[in-house]
N, C-alpha and C positions, 0 to 999 in steps of 0.2 A: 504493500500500500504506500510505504511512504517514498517509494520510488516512481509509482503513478502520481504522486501530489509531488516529484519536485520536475518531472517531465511538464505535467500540465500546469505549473509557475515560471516554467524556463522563458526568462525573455521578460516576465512583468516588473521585478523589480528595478526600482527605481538608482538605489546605491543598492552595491554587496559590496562586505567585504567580509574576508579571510584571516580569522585570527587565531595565530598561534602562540605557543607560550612554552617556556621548559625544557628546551631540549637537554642542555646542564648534563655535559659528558666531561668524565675526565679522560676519557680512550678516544682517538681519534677515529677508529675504525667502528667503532659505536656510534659516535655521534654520527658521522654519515649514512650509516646504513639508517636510522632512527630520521633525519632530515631526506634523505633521499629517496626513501618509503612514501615520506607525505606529501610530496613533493609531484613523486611518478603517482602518484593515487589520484590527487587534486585537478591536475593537467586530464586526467581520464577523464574527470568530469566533464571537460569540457563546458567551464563557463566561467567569464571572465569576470574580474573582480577590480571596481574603483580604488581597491589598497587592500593591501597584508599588513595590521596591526601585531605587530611583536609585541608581548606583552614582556618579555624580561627574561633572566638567565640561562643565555645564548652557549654560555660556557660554563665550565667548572672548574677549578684547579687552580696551581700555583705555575706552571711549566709554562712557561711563555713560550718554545718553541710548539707545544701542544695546543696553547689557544692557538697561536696563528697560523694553522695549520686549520682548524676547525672553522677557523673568521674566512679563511678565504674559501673553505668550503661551501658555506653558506652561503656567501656572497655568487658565489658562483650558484649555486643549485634556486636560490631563491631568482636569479638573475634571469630563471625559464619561467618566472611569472612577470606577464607584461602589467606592473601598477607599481606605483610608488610604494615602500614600505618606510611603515611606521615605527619606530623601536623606543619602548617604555623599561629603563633600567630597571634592574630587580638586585638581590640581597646578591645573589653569586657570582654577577657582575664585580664587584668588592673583593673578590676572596683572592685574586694576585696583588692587590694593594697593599690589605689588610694580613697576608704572609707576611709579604716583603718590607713592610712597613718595623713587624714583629722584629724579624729576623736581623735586615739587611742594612735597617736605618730608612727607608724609603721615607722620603717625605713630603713630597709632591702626588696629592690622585692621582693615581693611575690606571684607567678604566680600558685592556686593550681593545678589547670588541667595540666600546665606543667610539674609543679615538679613528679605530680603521672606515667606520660605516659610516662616520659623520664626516666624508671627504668625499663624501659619494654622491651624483646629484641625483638619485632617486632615492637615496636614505632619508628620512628624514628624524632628527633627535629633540630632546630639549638643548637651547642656544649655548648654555653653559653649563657646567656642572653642578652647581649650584643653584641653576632655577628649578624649580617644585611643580610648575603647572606650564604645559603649553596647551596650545587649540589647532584648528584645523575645521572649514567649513565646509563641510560635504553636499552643500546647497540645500537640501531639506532638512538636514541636522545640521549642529554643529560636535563635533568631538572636544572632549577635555582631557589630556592624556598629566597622568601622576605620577611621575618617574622618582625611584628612590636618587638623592642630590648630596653635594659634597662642597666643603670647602675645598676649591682647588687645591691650596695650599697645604691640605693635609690633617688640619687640627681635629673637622668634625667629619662624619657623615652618616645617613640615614642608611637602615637597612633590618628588615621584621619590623616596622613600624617602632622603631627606636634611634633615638640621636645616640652614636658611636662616636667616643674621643673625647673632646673637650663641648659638653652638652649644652656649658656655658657662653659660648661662642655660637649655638645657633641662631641661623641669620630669619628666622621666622619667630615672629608671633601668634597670638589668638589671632590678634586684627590681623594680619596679611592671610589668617587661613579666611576670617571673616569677608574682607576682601574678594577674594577667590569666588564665595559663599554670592555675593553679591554681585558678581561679574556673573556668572551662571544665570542667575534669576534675572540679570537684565536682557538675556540673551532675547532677541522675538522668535527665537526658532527653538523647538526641542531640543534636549542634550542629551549625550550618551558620555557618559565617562569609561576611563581604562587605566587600569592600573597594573601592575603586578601582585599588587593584593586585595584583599575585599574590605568591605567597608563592616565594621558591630554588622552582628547576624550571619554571617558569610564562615566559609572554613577559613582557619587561621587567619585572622582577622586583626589589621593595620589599627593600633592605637593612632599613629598621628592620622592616618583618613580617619578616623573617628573626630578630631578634631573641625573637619570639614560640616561636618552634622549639625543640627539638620540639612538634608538638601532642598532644594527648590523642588516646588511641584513641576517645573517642565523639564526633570531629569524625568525622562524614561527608564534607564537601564543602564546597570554598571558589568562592563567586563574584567575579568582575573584572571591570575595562574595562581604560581607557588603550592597549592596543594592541590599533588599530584591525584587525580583519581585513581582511587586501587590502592595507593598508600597509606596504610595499616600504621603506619610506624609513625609518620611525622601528622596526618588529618583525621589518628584516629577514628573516631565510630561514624564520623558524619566523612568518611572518606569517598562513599561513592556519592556525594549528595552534588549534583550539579547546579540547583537552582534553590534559591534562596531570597528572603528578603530582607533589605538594610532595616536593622533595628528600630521598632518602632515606626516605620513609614512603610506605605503602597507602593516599594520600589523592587523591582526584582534586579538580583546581584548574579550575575552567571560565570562558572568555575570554566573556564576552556582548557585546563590543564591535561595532559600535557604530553609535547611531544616527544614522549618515550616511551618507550616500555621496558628500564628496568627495573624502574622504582615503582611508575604507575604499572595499571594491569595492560595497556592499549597505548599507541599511537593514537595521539587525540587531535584534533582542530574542532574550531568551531565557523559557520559560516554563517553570518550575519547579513539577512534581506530587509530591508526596507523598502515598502508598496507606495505610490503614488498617493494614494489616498493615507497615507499616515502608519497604517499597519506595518508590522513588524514580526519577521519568523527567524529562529533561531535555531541551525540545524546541525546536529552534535555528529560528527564526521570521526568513525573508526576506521583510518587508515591501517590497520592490522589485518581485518577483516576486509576493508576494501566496501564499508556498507553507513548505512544511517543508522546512528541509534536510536536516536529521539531528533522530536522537532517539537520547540514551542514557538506557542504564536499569539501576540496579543493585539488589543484594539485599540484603534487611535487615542482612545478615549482616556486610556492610561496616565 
C-alpha cells in the first residue's frame, strides 16, 4: 500500500526534501558501505529532492587521516544527489577537537568535516562557529536549522545540549534564545526547525533547545538525529519511538536517525513532502531493506 500512495503523490509535492543524520563511523570501510547503501537506494527512487538536510555527526573518531578519508567520501557519494545540502553540527563533530584538545594542547576549534564542506558551493553551514541558529527559505516554509557552536578560539563549546569548557564565556543568553523565539513567530510563513537533537519530549532530548520553549504556533515540525533507532544502549526504552511531541505543545518532533546500522537496527532516512495546499507527509525510508516503513501525514491546519 504505501508504495501505491507514494506512486500516486509522485510529482504533487510542492518542496521535498531528504534528511539524513548519523552516519558517525570510526572505520572507513563502514562508513561507506553505510553512506553508499543510502545513497544507491535513494537514486532508485527516482525522485528528486529541493535539498538533503544533514542533521549532524558525519564522522566519528580522533584519526584525522580517517575523517578525511570519510569527508571526501561523502562529498563525493552525496555529490550523485543533484540539490544543495544542508549540514547541522552535532556532538561527534567535536570528538577530534575535544581528543586533541585533551591530549595535544589543541587550542583553536577544530571541526574537520566542517571546515572541508563549508568550501563547497552547494554545502551549505552555519556562517561561523559560533553562531547557534541559521534559516533558509524554501518558498512555502521557511527552515530554522540549530547547529551544536563553539568558540573559535577554543575556550567553550556546545554539545548533548550542554556548554563544554569554560561555561562562563558562553556567548548566548535567555534573550538571544528569546530572540530566536521571536524571529520565528514573526516569520508570515510556516516553520520547520532541524537540529541534531530534539526538543523536552523527544528521545535524548537538548536542554539548551529547551531553552528555545515555548515555540511559536507557526512551527509545524521539528527534525532530529543522535538517537539512533534500534539503540538499546544510548535511547533506551523509547529507542524505536520515531515521532513525538515537544513538551507541552501540539508540535510533532520526528527522530530520522540514523544512517547506520551498527549501533541503530537499519539504515535510516527520512523524506520530507510538502503539498501545495499546506499538507505535509513524512516518509521513514529503510535503506537496508530497500522499502517504507511508515509514513505520516498531517493537515494544514496544524
Amino acid at each position: 500500500m504505501l508504495e501505491q500512495i507514494v506512486q500516486r503523490l509522485s510529482g504533487k509535492a510542492a518542496v521535498r526534501l531528504w534528511i539524513i543524520t548519523d552516519l558517525q563511523q570510526r572505520i572507513p570501510e563502514r562508513a561507506e558501505y553505510c553512506m553508499t547503501r543510502a545513497v544507491d537506494d535513494f537514486l532508485s527512487l527516482e525522485t528528486p529532492v529541493d535539498a538533503v538536510c544533514y542533521l549532524g555527526d558525519s564522522v566519528e573518531g580522533n584519526d584525522r587521516g580517517f575523517i578525511e578519508t570519510m569527508t571526501r567520501m561523502q562529498i563525493r557519494q552525496l555529490g550523485r544527489v543533484s540539490a544543495p545540502k544542508y549540514y547541522v553540527v552535532g556532538n561527534h563533530d567535536f570528538e577530534y577537537f575535544r581528543y586533541h584538545q585533551k591530549h595535544s594542547g589543541m587550542q583553536k576549534l577544530t571541526l574537520p568535516f566542517y571546515e572541508a564542506v563549508r568550501e563547497l558551493p552547494d554545502w551549505h553551514v552555519h556562517p561561523s562557529l559560533e553562531t547557534f541558529c541559521f534559516t533558509e527559505d524554501f518558498g512555502p516554509f521557511v527552515a530554522f536549522f540549530f547547529p551544536d557552536h563553539g568558540d573559535p578560539e577554543g575556550s567553550w563549546h556546545t554539545t548533548n545540549g550542554e556548554v563544554w569548557g569554560d561555561a562562563g564565556k558562553y556567548a548566548y543568553t535567555d534573550a538571544d534564545y528569546a530572540a530566536v523565539r521571536e524571529k520565528i513567530a514573526a516569520c508570515p510563513k510556516p516553520v520547520l526547525t532541524f537540529s541534531h537533537y530534539a526538543f523536552p519530549g523527544g528521545n535524548r532530548e537538548s536542554p539548551l533547545l529547551g531553552r528555545f520553549l515555548p515555540l511559536p504556533e507557526n512551527v509545524r515540525m521539528h527534525f532530529y538525529g543522535h538517537a539512533h533507532i534500534g539503540d538499546q544502549y544510548w535511547a533506551g526504552k523509547d529507542c524505536y519511538r520515531k515521532i513525538a511531541a515537544i513538551d507541552n505543545q501540539p508540535i510533532v518532533q520526528v527522530n530520522c536517525s540514523s544512517l547506520e546500522n551498527f549501533r541503530g537496527n537499519a539504515i535510516r532516512s527520512v523524506l520530507l513532502e510538502w503539498y501545495p495546499d499546506g499538507e505535509l507527509a513524512v516518509l521513514f525510508r529503510n535503506h537496508t531493506t530497500a522499502n517504507w516503513d511508515e509514513w505520516f501525514f498531517q493537515d494544514k491546519s496544524h
